[in-house]
C-alpha positions, 0 to 999 in steps of 0.5 A: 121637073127637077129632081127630088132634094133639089130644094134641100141641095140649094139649101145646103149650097147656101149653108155650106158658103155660109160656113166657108165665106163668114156670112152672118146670113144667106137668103135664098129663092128660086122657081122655075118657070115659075114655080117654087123650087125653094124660099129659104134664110140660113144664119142670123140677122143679129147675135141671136136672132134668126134671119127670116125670108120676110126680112127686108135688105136694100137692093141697091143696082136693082133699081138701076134695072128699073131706070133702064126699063122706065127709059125703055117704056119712055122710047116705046111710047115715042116719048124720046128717042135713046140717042136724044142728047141729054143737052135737052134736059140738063145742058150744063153739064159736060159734053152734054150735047154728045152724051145720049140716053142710050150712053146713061143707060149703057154707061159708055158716057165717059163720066167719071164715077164718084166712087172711086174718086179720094174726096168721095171716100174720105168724106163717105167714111168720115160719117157714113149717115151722111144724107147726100144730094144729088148736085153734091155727087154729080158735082164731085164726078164732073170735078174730075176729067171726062174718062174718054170721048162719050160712046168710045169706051166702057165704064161702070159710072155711078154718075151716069145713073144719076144723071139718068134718074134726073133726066127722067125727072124732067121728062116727065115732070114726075119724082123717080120715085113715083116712076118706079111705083107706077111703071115697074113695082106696082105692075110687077106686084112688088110689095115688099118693094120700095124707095127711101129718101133715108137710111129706113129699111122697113120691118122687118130687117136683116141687118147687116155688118161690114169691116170696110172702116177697119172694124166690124160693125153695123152698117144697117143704116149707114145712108145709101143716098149717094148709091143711085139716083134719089128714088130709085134707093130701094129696100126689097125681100127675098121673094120680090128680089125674085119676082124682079128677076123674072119680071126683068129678064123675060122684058115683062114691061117693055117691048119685044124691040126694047128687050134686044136694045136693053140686052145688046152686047153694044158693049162688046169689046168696050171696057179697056182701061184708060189713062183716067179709068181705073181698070177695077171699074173698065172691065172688058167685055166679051160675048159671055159677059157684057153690060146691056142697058142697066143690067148684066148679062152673064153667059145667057142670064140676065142679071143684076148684083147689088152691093152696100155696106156689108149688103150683097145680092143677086137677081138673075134670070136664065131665059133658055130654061126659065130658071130665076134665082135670087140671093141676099147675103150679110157679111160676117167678121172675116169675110172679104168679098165685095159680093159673096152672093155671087158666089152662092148664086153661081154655085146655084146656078152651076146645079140647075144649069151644069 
């Protein structure tokens, strides 16, 4: 049981980072052991339009989480094994027959991300309503050098995600998106939750702004085609951001092994950079902080944090105290931070859990 004014101290974390990182909003969910604890949206989505915890954002990493339980549900069922090379299903690409699913999901392939690369962000910038396929980003990744041998290191690859989406595909014989709504959203009850092939974002919308070209502009509907895999670009709420971090972080729709396959600190000490691997995206991992199979964990939380376009977010789930909080936030004209839900979710967090 938490204390009287817990609610209103959330609230007041979320008003107060509001204020000193210019965000235009900040929404706010949080339950423990599954009860509320608070729902609420402070600032505006527009000039004079409130933000509202119904109003939809994308969600962007989140539905990385949700490949990574889809392949973990594919093992489970004996459907594949995670260290099968990816030479079963798409043998044309590099070192194919050395890259496992277990290295897609982990993101220890070597494959570098497109991200990062001067092409992609020339082009991205230049019309960021661009609708991109999927040849388009994986062929843009493998034009540049493998970032190290496949299982030797660690790096956050965008390709490796895509690749993974595709490789699913094939398995399967079915499109992603229609994986996710039978394997994880409609089990999980998440309504509120679902995959575009566009830039639409469903009413209502919490629109968000960025400075990213050099002004400060609208960004609600730049293209988030080349984000992830095509189908797992996905657009949510509030409270089904929440109910995805409890569903994730207690290993709801895979099994007891899978769970510690999808948390394992494999990664552990994996990250330095490499002559090809910008240390931006190497970052070492330790004890307290590594990459599982598809999400982070975090000194015991598990948890995703999604970015785009002046989009951020945070799904997190603390399995020692049951405690889930979800954050979605929209920057203002000054802000900086490539993620300031971070920010409010930590100072959350630092609350519940001292």
């Amino acid at each position: 049981m938490q204390p009287r004014g817990t609610a209103a101290q959330i609230v007041d974390i979320a008003r107060t980072a509001r204020g000193e990182l210019d965000l235009g909003a900040a929404l706010v969910r949080v339950t423990i052991g599954g009860r509320e604890v608070v729902t609420a949206a402070v600032g505006e989505s527009m000039t004079g339009v409130p933000a509202t915890t119904d109003m939809h954002f994308r969600s962007g990493a989140v539905g990385i989480a949700y490949l990574g339980i889809v392949l973990l549900q594919l093992a489970d069922e004996g459907t594949v094994k995670l260290d099968d090379p990816i030479s079963r299903w798409l043998p044309q690409l590099p070192r194919a027959d050395k890259v496992t699913l277990r290295m897609l999901g982990s993101s220890t392939s070597g494959y570098p991300d497109y991200v990062t690369y001067e092409p992609f962000i020339d082009r991205i910038y230049a019309d960021p309503f661009r609708q991109w396929t999927e040849r388009e980003l994986v062929d843009l990744a493998m034009s540049r050098p493998l970032w190290y041998e496949p299982g030797t290191n660690w790096s956050y690859s965008h390709a490796n995600f895509v690749i993974l989406g595709q490789v699913l595909a094939r398995i399967t014989g079915t499109p992603v998106a229609e994986l996710l709504r039978r394997r994880v959203l409609k089990p999980l009850g998440l309504t509120a939750t679902s995959s575009q092939d566009d830039a639409v974002i469903p009413q209502p919308v919490l629109h968000a702004y960025t400075i990213e070209r050099g002004k400060y502009e609208d960004s609600t509907y730049w293209n988030p085609s080349w984000t992830t895999a095509a189908g797992a670009v996905l657009t949510t709420d509030i409270c089904d951001l929440e109910a995805s971090a409890r569903a994730v972080g207690t290993g709801r729709l895979i099994s007891a092994r899978a769970r510690r396959t999808q948390l394992d600190p494999g990664t552990v000490g994996l990250g330095g950079p490499t002559k090809n691997c910008p240390a931006t995206i190497c970052v070492h991992h330790t004890r307290e902080s590594h990459y599982g199979l598809g999400l982070m964990v975090k000194n015991g939380w598990i948890q995703q944090s999604p970015s785009f376009a002046g989009y951020s977010a945070v799904q997190t789930y603390l399995p020692a105290k049951g405690i889930a909080i979800a954050v979605a936030a929209t920057r203002g004209r000054t802000t900086t931070a490539v993620n300031s839900a971070v920010t409010v979710t930590d100072r959350i967090a630092a609350l519940l859990n001292p």
